[in-house]
Backbone bond lengths (Angstrom), bond angles and torsions (degrees), N, CA, C in turn:
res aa  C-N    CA-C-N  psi(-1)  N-CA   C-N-CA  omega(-1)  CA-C   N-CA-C  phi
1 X - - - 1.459 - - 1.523 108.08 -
2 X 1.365 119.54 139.92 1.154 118.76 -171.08 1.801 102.17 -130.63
3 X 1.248 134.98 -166.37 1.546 146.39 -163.24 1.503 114.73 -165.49
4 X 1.297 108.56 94.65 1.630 149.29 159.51 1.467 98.49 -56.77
5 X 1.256 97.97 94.47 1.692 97.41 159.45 1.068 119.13 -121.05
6 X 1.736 123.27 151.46 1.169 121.23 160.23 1.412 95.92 -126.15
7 X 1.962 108.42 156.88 1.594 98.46 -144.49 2.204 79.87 -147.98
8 X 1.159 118.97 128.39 1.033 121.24 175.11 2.098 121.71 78.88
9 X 1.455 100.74 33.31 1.711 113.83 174.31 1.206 110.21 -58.15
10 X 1.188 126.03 128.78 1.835 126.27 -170.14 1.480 88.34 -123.43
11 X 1.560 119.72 116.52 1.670 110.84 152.34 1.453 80.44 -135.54
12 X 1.675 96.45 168.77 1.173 127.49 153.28 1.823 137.43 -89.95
13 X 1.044 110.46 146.49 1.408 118.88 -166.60 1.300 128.51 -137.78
14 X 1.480 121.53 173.39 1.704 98.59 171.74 1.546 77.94 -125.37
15 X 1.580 110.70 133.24 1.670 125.51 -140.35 1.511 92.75 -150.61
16 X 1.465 120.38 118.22 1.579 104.57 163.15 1.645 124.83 141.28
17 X 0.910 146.03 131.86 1.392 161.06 -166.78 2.058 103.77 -59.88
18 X 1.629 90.92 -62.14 1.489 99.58 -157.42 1.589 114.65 -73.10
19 X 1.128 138.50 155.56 1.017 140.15 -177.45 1.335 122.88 -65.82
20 X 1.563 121.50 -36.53 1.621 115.67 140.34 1.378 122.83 -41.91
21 X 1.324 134.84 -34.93 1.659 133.49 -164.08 1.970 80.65 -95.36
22 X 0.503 121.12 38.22 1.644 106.80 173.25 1.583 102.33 -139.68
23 X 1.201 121.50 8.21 1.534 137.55 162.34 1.305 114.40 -132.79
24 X 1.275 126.22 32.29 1.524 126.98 -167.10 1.453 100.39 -147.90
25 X 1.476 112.42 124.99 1.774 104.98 160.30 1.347 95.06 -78.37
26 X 1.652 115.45 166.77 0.953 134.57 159.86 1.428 108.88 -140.65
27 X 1.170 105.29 -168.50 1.604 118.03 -166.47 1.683 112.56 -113.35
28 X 0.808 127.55 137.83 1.832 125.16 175.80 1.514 101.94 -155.03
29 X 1.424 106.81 145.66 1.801 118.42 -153.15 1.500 93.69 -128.35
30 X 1.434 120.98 140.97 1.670 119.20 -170.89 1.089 88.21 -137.28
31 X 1.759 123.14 128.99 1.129 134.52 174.81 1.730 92.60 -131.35
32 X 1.605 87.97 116.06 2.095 107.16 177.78 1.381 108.48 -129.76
33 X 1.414 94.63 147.50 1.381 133.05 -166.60 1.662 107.25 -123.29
34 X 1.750 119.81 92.34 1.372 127.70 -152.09 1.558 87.04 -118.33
35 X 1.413 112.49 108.22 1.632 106.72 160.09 1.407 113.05 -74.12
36 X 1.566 112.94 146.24 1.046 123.96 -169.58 1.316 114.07 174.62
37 X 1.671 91.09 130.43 1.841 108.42 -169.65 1.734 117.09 -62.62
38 X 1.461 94.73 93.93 1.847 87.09 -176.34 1.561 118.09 -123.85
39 X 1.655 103.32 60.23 1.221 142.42 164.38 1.585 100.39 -63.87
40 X 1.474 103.24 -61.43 1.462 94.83 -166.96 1.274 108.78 -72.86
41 X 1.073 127.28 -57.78 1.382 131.08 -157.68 2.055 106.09 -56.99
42 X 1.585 100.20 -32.72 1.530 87.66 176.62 1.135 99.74 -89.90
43 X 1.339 147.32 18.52 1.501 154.89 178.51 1.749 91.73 -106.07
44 X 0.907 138.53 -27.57 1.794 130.16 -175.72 1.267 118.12 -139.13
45 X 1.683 104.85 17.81 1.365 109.55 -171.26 1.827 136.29 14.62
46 X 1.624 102.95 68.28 1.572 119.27 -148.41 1.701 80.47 -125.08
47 X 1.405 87.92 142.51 1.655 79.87 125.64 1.146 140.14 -142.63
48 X 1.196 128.60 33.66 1.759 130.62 124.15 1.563 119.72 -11.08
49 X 1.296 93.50 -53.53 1.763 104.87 -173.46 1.075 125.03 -88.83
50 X 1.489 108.75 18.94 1.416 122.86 170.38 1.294 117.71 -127.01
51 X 1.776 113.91 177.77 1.131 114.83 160.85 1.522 115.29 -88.98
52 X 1.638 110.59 120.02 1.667 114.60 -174.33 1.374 99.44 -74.18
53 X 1.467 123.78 115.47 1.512 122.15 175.29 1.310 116.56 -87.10
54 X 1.364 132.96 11.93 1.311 150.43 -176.18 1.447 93.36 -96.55
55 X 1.427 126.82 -62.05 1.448 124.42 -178.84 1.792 114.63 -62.64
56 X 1.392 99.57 -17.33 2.119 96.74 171.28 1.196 84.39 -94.01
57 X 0.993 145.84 -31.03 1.815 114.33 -162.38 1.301 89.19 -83.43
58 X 1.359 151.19 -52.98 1.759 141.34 -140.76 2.003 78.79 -87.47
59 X 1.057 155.13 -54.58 0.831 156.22 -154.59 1.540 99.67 -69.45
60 X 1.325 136.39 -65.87 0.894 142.38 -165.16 2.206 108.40 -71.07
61 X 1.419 91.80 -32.19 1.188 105.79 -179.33 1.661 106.15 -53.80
62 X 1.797 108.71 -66.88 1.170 130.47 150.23 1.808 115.08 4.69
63 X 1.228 110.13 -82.20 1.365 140.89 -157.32 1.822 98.59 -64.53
64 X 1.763 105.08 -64.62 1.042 101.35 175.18 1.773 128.60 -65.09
65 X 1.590 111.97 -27.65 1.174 103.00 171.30 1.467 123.81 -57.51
66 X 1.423 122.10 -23.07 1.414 109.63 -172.00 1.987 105.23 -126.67
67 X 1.419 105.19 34.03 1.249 97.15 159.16 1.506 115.98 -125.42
68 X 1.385 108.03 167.90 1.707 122.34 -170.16 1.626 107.41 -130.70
69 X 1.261 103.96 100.86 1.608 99.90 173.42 1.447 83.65 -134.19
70 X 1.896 109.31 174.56 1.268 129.35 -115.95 2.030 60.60 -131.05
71 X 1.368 132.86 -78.26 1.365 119.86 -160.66 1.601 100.84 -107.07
72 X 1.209 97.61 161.25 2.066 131.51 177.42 0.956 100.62 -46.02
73 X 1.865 118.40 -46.86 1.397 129.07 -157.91 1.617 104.29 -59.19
74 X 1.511 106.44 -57.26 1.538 129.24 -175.25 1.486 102.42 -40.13
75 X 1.638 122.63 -65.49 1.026 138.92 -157.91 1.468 96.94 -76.87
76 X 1.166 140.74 -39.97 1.449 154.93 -165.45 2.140 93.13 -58.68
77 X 1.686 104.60 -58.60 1.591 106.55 -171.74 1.260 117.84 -88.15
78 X 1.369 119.87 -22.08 1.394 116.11 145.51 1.411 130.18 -22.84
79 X 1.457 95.83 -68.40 1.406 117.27 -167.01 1.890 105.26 -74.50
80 X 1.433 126.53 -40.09 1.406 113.18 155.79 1.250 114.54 -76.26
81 X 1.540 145.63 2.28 1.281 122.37 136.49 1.458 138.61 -47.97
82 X 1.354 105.06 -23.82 1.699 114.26 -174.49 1.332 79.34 -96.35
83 X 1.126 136.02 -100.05 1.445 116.51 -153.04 1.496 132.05 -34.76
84 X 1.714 102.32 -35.90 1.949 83.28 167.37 1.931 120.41 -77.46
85 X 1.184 93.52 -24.02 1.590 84.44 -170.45 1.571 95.03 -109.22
86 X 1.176 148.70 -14.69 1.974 125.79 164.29 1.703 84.15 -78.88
87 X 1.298 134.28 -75.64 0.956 107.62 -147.21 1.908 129.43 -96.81
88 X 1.313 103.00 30.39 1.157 106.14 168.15 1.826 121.87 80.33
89 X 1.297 102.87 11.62 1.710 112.16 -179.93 1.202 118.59 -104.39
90 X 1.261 115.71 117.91 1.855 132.14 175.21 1.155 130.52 -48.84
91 X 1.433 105.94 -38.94 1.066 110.64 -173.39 1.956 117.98 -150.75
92 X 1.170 98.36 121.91 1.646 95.26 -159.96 1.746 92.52 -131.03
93 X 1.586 104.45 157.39 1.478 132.41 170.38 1.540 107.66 -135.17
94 X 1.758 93.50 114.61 1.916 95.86 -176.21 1.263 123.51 -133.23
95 X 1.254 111.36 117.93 1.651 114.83 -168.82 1.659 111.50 -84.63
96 X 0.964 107.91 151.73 1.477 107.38 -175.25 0.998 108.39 -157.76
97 X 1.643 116.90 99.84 2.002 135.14 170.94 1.469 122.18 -98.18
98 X 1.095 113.64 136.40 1.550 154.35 164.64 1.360 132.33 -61.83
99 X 0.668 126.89 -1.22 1.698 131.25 -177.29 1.650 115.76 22.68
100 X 1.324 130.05 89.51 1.719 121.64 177.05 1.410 112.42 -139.29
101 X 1.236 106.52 82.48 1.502 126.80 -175.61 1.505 90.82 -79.54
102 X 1.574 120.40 -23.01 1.920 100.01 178.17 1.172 105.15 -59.90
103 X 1.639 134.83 -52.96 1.134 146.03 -158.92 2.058 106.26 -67.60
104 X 1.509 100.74 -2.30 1.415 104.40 -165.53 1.547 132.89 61.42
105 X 1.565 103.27 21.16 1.632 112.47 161.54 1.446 91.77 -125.70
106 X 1.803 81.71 155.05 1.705 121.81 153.54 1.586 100.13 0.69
107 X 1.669 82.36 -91.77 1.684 110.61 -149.63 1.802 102.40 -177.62
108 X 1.263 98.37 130.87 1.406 115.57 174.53 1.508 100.09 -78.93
109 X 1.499 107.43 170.42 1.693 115.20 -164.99 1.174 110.18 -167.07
110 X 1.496 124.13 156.85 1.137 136.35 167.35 1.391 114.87 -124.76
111 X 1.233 139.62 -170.73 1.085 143.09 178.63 1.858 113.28 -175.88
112 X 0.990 119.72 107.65 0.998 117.72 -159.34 2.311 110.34 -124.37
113 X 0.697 117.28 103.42 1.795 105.26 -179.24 1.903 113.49 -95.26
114 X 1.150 119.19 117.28 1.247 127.04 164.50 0.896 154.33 -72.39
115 X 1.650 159.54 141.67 1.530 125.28 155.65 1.572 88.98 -138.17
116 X 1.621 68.50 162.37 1.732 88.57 177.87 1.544 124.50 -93.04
């Protein structure tokens, strides 16, 4: 078993509790951790026999550009819903940041791990 990551995903969203963030895109960054058997694929150097992480990011990109939920959390299991069941992965770890320099932090976060 091996681990497909993609590490630093930037889309935009309409993201947020307050009644300003409900007229505002903002930004949220997904860094995932997709187990996945890649025996074969470095055995036939294909990629058929892998997981194409170009097709979860435009997919996932997709999804998040045109949805509006109110918390991270929401948007956080959404987004490991498509990856375990469109793309076929058992077991996933998914970070999901916020950007709130008003509040004087970083970025709020979630972290969430799955299986299918």
């Amino acid at each position: 078993m091996g681990c497909i990551c993609i590490e630093g995903l930037k889309a935009e969203t309409v993201i947020g509790v307050h009644d300003w963030e409900r007229n505002i895109r903002q930004t949220v960054r997904l860094d995932l951790e997709m187990h996945w058997d890649i025996a074969q694929a470095a055995a036939n150097d294909a990629i058929a026999d892998t997981l194409d992480y170009q097709r979860v990011t435009e997919r996932l990109l997709a999804f998040i550009n045109t949805s509006r939920f109110a918390l991270i959390e929401t948007l956080a299991e959404r987004c490991a819903d498509i990856v375990l069941h469109e793309f076929g992965v058992n077991q996933l770890k998914l970070k999901l940041s916020k950007p709130l320099p008003a509040l004087g932090i970083e970025c709020a976060a979630v972290v969430i791990e799955r299986h299918r």
